[in-house]
N, C-alpha and C positions, 0 to 999 in steps of 0.2 A: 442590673437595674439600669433602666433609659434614663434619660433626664432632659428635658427642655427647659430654660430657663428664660423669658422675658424680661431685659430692663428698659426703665423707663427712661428716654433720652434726658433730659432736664427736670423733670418733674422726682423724680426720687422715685423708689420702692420698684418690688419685680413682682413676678407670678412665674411660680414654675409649675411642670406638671411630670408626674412621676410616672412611671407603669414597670411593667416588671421588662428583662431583656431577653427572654429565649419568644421567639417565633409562634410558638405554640401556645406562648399565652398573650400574646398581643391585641389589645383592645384600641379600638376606636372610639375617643373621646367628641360626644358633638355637645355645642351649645345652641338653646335655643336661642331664637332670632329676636331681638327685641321688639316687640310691638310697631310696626309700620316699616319695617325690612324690606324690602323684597327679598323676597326668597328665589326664584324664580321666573324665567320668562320664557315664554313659548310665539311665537312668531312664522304667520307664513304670508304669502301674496300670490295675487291668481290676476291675470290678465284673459282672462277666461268669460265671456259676456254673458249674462242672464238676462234673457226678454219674457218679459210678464205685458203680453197683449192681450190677454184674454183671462176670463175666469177671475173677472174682477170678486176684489174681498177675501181672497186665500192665498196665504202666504208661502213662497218657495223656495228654497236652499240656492244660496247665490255660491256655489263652492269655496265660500269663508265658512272653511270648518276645521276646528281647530280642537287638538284636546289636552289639557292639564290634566297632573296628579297631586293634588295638594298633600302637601306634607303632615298637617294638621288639620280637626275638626273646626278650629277658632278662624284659621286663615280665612279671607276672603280672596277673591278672585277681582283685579281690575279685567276690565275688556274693554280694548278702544279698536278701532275698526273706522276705517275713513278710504277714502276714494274718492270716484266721480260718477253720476249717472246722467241718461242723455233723458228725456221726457220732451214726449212730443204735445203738441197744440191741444190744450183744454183736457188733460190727464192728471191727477192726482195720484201720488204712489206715497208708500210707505215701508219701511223697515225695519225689522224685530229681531229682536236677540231672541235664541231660544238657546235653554241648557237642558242637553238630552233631545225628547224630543219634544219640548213646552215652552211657549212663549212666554219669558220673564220680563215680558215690556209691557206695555198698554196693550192691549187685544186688536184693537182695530186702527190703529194707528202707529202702533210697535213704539221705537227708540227714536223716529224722527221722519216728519211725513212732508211731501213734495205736494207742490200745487200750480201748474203754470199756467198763469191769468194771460202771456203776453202776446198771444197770439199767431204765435208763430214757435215751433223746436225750441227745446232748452236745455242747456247743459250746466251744469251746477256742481257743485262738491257735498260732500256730507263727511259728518266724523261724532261718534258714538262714542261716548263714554262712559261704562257703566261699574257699579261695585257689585258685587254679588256675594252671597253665603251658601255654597254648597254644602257646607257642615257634611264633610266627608275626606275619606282619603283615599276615596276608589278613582279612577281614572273618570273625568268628566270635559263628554264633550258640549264647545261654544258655538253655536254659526248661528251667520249673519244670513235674514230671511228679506224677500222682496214680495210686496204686491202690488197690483193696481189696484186702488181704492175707490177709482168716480172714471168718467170720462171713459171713452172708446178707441182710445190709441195705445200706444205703448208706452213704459218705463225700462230702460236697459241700463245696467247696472256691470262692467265701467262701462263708460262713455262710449270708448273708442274700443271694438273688438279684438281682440292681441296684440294691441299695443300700450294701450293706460292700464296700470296696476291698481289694485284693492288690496287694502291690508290689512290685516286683523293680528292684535295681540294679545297674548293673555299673560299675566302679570300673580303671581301668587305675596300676597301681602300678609308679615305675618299677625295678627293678631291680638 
């Protein structure tokens, strides 16, 4: 027979945990995560530009795609995703999260929209931050979408062509 045994530094009392000792009947003991844990993190960045000049109103995969496996159906999903986009003279853009392949933001405006009154090129930051309920534990993926929304110029989404990064993370929260 195994034996682990936990004591408590100054507080008094232990927790041990027993299991049997040959190999063959060895279990893995887990605990679940208490309510607002992270469980989880999943993380990538692309310095990878996406230009939405045209085909205003329809939104496009900026290569922030990313996928979780939630461990539970209770869990949620954080998603935060930030960077920088360049927006030229009298363009309004916007950007959505989609899980799978469906927009879980506002439809026509997504998770956060641009609008450059200043008359001249603009360069800006943006940062997303969203919870979600996949109520699943099948593998789900998250990416970050661009459109142009108004205006006849461009939105590029980063800034700078392979050099400025874009980030996106996904965060499994337990429940």
């Amino acid at each position: 027979m195994s034996k682990i045994k936990l004591n408590a530094g100054s507080g008094g009392g232990s927790v041990a945990f027993e299991g049997p000792g040959s190999s063959s009947d060895d279990k893995v003991i887990k605990f679940p995560a208490a309510p607002g844990v992270i469980v989880q993190v999943q993380t990538m960045t692309t310095n990878s530009r996406t230009n939405r000049g045209n085909n205003t109103g329809s939104f496009y995969t900026t290569g922030l795609t990313l996928s979780i496996t939630p461990t539970s159906t209770s869990n949620r999903i954080l998603v935060l995703a930030s960077g920088d986009y360049f927006l030229n003279d009298s363009t309004q853009g916007a950007m959505a999260v989609y899980r799978g392949g469906s927009n879980i933001t506002n439809g026509t405006y997504g998770a956060t929209y641009f609008h450059n009154y200043s008359g001249s090129n603009f360069v800006g930051s943006f940062s997303i931050h969203l919870v979600d309920s996949p109520s699943t534990t099948s593998a789900t993926t998250y990416a970050i979408y661009l459109a142009r929304t108004g205006g006849s110029h461009s939105i590029m989404m980063p800034a700078n062509d392979g050099h400025n990064l874009a980030h996106l993370t996904l965060m499994e929260v337990a429940g």
